[in-house]
mmCIF file of the N, C-alpha and C atoms, coordinates in Angstrom:
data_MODEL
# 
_entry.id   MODEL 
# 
loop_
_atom_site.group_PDB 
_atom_site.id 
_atom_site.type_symbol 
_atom_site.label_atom_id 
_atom_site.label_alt_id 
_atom_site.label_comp_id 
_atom_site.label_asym_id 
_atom_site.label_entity_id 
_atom_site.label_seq_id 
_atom_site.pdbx_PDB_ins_code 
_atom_site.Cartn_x 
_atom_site.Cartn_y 
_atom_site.Cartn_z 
_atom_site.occupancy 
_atom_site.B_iso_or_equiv 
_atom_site.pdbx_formal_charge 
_atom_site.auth_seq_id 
_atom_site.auth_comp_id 
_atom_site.auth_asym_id 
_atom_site.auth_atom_id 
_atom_site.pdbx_PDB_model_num 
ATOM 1   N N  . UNK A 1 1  ? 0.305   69.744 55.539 1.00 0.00 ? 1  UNK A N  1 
ATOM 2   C CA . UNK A 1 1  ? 0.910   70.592 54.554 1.00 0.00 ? 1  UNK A CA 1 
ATOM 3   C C  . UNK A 1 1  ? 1.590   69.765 53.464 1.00 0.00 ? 1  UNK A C  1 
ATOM 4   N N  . UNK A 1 2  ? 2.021   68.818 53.863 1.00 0.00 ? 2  UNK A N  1 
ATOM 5   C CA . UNK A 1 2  ? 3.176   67.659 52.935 1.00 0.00 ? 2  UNK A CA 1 
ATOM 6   C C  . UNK A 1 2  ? 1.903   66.885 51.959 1.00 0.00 ? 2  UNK A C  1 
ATOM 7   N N  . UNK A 1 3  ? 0.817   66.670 52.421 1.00 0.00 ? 3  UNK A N  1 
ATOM 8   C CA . UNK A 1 3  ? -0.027  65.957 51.833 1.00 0.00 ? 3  UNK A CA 1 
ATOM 9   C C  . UNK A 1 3  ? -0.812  66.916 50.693 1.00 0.00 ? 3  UNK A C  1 
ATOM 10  N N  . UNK A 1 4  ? -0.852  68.143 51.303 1.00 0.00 ? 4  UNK A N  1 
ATOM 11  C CA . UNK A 1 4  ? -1.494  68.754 50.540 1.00 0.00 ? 4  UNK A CA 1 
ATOM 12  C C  . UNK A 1 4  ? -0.783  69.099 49.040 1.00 0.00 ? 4  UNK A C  1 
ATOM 13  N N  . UNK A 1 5  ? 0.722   69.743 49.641 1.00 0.00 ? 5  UNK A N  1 
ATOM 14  C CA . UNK A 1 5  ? 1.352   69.754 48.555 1.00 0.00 ? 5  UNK A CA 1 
ATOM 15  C C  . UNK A 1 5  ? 1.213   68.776 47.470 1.00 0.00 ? 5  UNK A C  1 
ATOM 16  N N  . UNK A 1 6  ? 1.815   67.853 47.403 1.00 0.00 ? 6  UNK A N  1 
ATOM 17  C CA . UNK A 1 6  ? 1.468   66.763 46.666 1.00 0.00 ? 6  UNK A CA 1 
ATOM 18  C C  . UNK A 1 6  ? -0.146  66.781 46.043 1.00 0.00 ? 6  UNK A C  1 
ATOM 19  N N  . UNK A 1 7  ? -1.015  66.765 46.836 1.00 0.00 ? 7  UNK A N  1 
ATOM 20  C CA . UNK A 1 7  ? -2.752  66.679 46.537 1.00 0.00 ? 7  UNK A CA 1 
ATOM 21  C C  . UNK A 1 7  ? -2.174  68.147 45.306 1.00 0.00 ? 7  UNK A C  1 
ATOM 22  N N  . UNK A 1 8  ? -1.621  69.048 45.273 1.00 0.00 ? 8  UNK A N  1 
ATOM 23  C CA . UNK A 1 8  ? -1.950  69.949 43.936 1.00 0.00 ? 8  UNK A CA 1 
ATOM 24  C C  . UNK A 1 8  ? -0.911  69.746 43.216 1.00 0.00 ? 8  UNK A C  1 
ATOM 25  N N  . UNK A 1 9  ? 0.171   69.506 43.325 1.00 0.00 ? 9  UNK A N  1 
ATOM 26  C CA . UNK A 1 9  ? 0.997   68.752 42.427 1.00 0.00 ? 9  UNK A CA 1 
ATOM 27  C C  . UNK A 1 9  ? 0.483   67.571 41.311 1.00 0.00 ? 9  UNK A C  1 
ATOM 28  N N  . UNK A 1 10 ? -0.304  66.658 41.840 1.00 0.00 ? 10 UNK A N  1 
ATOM 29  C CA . UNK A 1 10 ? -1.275  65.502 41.234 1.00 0.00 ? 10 UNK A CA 1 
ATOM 30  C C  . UNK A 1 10 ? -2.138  66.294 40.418 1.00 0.00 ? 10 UNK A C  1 
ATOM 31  N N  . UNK A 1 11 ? -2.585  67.035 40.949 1.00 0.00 ? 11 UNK A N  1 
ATOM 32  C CA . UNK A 1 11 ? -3.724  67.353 40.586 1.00 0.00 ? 11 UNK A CA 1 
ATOM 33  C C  . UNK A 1 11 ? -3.781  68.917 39.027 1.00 0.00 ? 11 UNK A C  1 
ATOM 34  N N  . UNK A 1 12 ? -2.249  69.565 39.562 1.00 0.00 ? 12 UNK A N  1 
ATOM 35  C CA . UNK A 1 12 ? -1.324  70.164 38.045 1.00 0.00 ? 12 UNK A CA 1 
ATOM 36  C C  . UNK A 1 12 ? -1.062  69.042 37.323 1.00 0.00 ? 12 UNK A C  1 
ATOM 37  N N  . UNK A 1 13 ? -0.654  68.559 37.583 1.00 0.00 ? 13 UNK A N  1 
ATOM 38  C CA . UNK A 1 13 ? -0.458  67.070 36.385 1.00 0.00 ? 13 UNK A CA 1 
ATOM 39  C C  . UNK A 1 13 ? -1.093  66.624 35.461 1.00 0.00 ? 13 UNK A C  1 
ATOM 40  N N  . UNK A 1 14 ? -2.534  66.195 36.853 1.00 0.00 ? 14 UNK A N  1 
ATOM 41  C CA . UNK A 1 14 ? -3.582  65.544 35.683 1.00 0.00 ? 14 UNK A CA 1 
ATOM 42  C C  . UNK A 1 14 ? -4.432  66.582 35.418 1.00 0.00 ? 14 UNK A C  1 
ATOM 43  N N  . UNK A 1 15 ? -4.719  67.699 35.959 1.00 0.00 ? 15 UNK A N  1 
ATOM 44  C CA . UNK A 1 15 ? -5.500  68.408 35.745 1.00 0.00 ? 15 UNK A CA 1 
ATOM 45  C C  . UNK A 1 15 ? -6.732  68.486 34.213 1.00 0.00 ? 15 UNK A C  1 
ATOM 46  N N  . UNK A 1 16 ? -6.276  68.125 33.282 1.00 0.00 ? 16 UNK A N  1 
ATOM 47  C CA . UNK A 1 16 ? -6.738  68.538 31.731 1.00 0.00 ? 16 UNK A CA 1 
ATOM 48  C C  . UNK A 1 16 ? -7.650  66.614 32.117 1.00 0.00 ? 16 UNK A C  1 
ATOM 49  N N  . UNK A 1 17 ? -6.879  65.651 32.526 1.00 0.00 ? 17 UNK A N  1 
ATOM 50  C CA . UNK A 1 17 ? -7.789  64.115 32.949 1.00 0.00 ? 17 UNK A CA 1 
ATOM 51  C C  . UNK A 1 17 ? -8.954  63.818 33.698 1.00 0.00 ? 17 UNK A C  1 
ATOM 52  N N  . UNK A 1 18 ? -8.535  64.937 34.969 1.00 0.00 ? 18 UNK A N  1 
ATOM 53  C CA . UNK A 1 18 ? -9.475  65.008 36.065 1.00 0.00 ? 18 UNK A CA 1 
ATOM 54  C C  . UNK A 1 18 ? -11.021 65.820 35.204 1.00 0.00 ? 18 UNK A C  1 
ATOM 55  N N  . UNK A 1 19 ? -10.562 66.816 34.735 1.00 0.00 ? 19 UNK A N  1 
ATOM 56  C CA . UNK A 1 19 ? -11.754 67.857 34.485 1.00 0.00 ? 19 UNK A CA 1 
ATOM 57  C C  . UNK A 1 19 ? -12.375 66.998 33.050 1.00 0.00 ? 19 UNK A C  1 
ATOM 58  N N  . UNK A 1 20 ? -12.162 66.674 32.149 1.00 0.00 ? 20 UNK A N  1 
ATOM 59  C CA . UNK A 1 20 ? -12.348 65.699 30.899 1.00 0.00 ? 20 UNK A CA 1 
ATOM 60  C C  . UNK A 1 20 ? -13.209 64.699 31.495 1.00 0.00 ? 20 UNK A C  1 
ATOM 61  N N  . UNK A 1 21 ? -12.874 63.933 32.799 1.00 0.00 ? 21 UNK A N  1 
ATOM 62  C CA . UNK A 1 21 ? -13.430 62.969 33.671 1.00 0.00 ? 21 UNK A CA 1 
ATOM 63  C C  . UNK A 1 21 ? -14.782 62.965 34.205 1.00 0.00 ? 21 UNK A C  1 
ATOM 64  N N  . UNK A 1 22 ? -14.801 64.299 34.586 1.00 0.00 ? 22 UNK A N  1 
ATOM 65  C CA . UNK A 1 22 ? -16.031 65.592 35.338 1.00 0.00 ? 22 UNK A CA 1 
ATOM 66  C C  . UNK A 1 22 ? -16.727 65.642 34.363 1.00 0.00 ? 22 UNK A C  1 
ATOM 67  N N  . UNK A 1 23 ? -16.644 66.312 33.257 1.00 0.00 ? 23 UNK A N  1 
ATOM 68  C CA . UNK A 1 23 ? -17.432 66.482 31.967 1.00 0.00 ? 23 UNK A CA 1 
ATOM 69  C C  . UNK A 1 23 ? -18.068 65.511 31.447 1.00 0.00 ? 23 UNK A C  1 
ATOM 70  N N  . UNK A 1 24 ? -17.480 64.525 30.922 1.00 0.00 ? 24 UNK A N  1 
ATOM 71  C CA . UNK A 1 24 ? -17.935 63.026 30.473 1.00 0.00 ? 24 UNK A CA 1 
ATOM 72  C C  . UNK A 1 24 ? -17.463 61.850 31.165 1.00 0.00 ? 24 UNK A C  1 
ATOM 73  N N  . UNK A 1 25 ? -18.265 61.466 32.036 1.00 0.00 ? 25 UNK A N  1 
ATOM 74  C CA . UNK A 1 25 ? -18.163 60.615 32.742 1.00 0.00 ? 25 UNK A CA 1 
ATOM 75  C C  . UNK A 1 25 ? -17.597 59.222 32.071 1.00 0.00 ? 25 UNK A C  1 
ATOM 76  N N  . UNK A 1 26 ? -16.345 58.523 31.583 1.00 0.00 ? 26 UNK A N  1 
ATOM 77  C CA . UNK A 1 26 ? -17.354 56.821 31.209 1.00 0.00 ? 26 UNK A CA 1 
ATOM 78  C C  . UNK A 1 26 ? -17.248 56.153 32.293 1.00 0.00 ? 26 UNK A C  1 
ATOM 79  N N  . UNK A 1 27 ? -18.224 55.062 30.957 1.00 0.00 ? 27 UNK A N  1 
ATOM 80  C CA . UNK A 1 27 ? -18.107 53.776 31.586 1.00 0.00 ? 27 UNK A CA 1 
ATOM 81  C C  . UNK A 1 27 ? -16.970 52.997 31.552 1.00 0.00 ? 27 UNK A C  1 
ATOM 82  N N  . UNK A 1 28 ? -16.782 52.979 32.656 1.00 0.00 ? 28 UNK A N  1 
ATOM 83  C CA . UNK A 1 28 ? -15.466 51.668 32.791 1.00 0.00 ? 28 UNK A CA 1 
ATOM 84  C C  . UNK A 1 28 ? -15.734 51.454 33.605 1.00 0.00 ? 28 UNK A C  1 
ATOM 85  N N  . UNK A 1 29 ? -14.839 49.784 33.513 1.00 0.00 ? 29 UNK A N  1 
ATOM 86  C CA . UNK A 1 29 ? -14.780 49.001 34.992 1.00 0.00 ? 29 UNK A CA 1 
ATOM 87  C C  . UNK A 1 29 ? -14.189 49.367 36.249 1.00 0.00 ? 29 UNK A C  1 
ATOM 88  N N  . UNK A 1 30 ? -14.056 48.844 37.385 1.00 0.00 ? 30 UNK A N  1 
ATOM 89  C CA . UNK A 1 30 ? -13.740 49.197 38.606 1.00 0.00 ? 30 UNK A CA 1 
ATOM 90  C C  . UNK A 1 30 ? -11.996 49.232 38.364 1.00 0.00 ? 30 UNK A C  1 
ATOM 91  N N  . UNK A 1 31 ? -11.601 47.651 37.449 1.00 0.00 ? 31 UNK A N  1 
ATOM 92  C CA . UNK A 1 31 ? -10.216 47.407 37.334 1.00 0.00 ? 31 UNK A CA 1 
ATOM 93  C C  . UNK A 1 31 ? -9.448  48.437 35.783 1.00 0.00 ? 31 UNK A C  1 
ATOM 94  N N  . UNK A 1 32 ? -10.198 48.700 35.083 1.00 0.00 ? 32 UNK A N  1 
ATOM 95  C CA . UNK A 1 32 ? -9.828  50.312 34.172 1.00 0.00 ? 32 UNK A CA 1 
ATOM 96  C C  . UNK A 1 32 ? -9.372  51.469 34.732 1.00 0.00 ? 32 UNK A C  1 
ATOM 97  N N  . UNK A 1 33 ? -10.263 51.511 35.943 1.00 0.00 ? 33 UNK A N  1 
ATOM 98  C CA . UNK A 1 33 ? -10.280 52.739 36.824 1.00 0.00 ? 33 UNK A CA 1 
ATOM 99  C C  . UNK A 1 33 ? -9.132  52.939 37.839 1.00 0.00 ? 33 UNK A C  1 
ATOM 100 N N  . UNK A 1 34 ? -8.640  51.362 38.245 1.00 0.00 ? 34 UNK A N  1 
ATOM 101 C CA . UNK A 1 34 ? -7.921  51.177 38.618 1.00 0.00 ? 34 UNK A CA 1 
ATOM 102 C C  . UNK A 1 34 ? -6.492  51.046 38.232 1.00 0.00 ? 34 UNK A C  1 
ATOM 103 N N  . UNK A 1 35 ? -6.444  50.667 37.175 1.00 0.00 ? 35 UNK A N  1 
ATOM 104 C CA . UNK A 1 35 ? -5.130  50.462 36.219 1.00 0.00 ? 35 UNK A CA 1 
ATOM 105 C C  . UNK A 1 35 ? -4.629  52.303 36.021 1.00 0.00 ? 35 UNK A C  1 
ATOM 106 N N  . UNK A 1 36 ? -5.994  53.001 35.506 1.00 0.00 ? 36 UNK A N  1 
ATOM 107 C CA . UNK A 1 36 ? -5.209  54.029 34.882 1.00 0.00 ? 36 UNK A CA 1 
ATOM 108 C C  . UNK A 1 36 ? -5.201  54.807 36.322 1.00 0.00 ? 36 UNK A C  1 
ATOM 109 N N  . UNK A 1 37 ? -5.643  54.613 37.466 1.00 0.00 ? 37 UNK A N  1 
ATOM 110 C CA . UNK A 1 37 ? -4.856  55.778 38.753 1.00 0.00 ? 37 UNK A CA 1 
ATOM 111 C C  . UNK A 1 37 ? -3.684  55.135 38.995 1.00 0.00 ? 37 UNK A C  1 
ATOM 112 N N  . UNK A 1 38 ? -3.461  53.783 38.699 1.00 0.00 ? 38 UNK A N  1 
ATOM 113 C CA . UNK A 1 38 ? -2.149  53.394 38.771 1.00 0.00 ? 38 UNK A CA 1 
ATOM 114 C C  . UNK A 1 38 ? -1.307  53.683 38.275 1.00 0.00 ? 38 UNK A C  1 
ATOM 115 N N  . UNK A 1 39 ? -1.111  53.779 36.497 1.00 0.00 ? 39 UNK A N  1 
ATOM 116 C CA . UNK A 1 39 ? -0.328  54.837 35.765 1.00 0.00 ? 39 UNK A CA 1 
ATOM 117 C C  . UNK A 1 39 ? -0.176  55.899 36.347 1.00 0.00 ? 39 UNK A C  1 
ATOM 118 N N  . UNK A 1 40 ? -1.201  56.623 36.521 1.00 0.00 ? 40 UNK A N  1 
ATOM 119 C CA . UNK A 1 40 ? -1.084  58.025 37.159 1.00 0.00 ? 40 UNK A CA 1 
ATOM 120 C C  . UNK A 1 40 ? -0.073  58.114 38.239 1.00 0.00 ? 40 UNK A C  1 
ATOM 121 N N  . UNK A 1 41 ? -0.443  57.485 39.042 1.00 0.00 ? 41 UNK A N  1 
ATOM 122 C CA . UNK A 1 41 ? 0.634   57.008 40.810 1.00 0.00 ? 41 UNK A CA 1 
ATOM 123 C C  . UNK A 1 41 ? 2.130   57.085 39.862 1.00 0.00 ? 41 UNK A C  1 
ATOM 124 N N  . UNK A 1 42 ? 2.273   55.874 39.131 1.00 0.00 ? 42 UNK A N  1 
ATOM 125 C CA . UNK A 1 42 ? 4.062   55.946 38.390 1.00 0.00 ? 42 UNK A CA 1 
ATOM 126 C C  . UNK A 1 42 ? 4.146   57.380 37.883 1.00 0.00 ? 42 UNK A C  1 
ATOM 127 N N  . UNK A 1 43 ? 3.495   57.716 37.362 1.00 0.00 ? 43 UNK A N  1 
ATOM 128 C CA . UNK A 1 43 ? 4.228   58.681 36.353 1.00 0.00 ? 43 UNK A CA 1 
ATOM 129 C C  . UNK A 1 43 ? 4.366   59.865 37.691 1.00 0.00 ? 43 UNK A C  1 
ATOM 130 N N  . UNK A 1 44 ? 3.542   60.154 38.142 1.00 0.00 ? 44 UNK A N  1 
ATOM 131 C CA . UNK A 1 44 ? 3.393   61.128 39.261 1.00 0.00 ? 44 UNK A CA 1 
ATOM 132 C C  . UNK A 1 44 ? 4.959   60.968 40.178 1.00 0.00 ? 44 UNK A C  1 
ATOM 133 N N  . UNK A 1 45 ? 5.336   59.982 40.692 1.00 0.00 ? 45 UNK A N  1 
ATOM 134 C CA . UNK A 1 45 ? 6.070   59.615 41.580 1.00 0.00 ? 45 UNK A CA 1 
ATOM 135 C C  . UNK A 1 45 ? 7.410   59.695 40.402 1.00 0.00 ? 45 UNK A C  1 
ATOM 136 N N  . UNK A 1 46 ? 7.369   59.348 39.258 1.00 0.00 ? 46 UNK A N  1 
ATOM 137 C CA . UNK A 1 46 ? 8.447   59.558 38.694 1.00 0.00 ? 46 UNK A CA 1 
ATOM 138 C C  . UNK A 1 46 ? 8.773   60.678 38.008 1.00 0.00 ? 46 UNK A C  1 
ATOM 139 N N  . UNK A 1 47 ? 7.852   61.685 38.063 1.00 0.00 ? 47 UNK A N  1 
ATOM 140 C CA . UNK A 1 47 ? 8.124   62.968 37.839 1.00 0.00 ? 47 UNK A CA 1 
ATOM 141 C C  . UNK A 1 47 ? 8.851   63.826 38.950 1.00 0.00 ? 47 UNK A C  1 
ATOM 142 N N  . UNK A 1 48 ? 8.086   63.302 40.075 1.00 0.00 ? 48 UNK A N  1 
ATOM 143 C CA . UNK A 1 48 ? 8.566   64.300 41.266 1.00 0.00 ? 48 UNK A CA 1 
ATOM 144 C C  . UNK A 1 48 ? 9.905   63.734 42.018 1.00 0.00 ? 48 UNK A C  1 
ATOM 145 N N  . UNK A 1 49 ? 10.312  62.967 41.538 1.00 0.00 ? 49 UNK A N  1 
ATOM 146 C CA . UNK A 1 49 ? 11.523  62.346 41.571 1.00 0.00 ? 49 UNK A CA 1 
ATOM 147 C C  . UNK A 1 49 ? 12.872  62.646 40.951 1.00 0.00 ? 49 UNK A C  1 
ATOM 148 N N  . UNK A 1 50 ? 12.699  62.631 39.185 1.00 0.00 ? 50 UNK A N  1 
ATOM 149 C CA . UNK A 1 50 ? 13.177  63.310 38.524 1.00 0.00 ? 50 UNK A CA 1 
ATOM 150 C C  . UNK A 1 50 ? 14.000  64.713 38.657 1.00 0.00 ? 50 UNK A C  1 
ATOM 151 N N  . UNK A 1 51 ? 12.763  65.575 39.120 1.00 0.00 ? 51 UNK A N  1 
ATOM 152 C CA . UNK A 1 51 ? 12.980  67.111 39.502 1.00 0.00 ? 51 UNK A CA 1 
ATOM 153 C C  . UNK A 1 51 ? 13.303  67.349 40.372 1.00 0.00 ? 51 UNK A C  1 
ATOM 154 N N  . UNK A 1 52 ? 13.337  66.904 41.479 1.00 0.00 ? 52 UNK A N  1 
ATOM 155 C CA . UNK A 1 52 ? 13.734  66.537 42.583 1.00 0.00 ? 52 UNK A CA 1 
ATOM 156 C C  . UNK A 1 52 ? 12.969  67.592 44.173 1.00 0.00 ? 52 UNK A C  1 
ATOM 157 N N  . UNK A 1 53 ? 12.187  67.158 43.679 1.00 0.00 ? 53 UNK A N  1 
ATOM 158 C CA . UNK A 1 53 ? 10.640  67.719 44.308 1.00 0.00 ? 53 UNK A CA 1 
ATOM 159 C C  . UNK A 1 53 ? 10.530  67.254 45.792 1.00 0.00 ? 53 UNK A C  1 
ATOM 160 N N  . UNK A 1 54 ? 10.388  65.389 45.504 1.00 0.00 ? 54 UNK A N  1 
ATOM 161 C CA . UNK A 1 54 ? 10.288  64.853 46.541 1.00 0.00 ? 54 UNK A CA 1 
ATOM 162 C C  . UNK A 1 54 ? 11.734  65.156 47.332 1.00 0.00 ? 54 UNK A C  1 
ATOM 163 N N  . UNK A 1 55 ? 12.929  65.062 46.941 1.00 0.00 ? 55 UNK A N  1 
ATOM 164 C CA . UNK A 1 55 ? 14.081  65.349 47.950 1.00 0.00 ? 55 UNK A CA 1 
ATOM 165 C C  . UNK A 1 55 ? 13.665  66.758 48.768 1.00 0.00 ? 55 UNK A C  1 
ATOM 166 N N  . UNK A 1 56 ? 13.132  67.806 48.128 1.00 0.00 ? 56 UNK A N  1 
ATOM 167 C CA . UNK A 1 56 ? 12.912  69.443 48.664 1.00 0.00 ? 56 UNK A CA 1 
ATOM 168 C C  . UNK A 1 56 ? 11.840  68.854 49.924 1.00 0.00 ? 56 UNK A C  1 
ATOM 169 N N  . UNK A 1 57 ? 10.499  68.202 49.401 1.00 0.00 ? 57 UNK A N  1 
ATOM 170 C CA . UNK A 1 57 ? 9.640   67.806 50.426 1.00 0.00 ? 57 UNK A CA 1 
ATOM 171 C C  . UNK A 1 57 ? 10.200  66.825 51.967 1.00 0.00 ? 57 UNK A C  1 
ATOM 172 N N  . UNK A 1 58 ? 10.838  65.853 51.281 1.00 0.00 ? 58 UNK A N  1 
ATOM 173 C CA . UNK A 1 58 ? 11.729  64.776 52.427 1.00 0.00 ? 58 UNK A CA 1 
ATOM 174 C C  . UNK A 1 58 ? 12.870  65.987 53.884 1.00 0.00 ? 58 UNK A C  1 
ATOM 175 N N  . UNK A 1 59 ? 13.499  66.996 52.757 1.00 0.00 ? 59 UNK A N  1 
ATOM 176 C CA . UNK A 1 59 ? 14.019  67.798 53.519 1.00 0.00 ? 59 UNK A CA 1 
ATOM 177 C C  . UNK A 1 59 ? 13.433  68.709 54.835 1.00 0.00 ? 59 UNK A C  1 
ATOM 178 N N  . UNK A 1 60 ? 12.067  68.880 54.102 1.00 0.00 ? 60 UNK A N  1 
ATOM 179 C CA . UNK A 1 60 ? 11.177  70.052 55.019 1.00 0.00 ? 60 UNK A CA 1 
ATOM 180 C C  . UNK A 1 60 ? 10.762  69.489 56.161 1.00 0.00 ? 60 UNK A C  1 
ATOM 181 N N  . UNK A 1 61 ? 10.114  68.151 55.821 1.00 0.00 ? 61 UNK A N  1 
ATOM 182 C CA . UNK A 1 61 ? 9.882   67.084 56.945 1.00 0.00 ? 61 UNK A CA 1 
ATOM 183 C C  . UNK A 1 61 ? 10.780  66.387 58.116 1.00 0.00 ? 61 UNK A C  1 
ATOM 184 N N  . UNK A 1 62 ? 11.873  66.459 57.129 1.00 0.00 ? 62 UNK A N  1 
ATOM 185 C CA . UNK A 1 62 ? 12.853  66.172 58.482 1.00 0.00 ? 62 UNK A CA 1 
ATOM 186 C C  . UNK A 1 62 ? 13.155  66.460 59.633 1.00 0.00 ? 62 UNK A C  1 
ATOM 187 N N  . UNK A 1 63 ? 12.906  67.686 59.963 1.00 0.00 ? 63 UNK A N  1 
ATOM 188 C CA . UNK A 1 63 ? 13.454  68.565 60.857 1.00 0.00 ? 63 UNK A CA 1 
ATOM 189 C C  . UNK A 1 63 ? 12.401  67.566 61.798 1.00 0.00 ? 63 UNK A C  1 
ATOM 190 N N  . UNK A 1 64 ? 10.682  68.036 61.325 1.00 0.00 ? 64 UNK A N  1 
ATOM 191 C CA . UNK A 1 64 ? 9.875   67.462 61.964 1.00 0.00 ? 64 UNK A CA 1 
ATOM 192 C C  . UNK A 1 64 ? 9.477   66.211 62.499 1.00 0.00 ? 64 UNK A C  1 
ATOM 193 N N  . UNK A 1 65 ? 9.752   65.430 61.793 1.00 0.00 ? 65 UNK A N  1 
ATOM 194 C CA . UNK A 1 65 ? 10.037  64.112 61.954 1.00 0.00 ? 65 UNK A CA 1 
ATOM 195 C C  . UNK A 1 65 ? 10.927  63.337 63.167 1.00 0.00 ? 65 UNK A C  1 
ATOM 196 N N  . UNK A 1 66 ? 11.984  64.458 62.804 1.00 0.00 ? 66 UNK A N  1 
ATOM 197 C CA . UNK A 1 66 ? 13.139  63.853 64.351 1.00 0.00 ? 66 UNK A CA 1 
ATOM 198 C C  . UNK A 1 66 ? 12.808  64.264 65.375 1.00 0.00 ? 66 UNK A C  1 
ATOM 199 N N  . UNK A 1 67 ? 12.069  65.622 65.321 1.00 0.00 ? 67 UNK A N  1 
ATOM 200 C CA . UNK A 1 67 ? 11.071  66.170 66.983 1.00 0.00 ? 67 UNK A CA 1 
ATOM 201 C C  . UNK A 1 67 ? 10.661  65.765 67.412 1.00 0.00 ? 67 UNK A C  1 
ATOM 202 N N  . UNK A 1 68 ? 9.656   64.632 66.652 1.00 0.00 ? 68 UNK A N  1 
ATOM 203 C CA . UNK A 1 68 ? 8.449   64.217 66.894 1.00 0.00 ? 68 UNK A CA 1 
ATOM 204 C C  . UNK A 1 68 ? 8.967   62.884 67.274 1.00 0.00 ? 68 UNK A C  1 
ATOM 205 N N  . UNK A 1 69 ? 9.774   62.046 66.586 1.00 0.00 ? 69 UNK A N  1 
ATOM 206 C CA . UNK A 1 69 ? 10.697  60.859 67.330 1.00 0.00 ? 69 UNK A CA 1 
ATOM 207 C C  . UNK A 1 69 ? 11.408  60.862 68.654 1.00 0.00 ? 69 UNK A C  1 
ATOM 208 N N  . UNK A 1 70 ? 12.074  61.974 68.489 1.00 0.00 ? 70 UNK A N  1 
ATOM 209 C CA . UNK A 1 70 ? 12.970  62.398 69.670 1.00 0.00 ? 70 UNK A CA 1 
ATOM 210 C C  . UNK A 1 70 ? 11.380  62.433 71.308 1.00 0.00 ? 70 UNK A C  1 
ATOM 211 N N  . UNK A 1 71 ? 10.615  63.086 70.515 1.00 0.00 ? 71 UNK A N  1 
ATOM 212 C CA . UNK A 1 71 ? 9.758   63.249 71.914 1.00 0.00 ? 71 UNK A CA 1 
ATOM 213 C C  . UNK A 1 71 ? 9.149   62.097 72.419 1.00 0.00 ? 71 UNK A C  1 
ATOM 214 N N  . UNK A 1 72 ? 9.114   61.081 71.329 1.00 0.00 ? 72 UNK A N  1 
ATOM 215 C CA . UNK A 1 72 ? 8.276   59.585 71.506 1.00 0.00 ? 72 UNK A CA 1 
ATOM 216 C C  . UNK A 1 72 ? 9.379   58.746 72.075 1.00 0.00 ? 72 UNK A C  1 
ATOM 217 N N  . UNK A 1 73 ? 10.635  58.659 71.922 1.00 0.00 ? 73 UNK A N  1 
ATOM 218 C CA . UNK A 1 73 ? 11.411  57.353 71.993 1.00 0.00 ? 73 UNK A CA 1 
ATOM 219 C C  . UNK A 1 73 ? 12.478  58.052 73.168 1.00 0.00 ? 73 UNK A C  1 
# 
């Protein structure tokens, strides 16, 4: 669920990049391709930061997280 969230969060973001991408493919290199999902990663992570998105997500997980510790350790 935590992953997914995020997977459409990214994906509202870039949405207008992704589909532009789909349509006309280019050519670029492996390390172009790479640079600009890297931008993407910062800006992404510093948006949901900002708003405080990721704190709401970190919260939801918690609960789960300590269950799941508590039952292992």
């Amino acid at each position: 669920m935590a992953v997914e969230s995020l997977a459409k969060e990214f994906y509202t973001m870039f949405k207008r990049n992704i589909l532009a991408e789909i349509k006309n493919p280019q050519n670029t290199t492996m390390q172009e391709a790479l640079d600009k999902f890297n931008d993407q990663k910062k800006e992404f992570f510093y948006e949901i930061n900002t708003q405080g998105k990721y704190h709401i997500l970190k919260e939801k997980m918690k609960k789960s997280i300590v269950r799941i510790v508590r039952e292992h350790f």
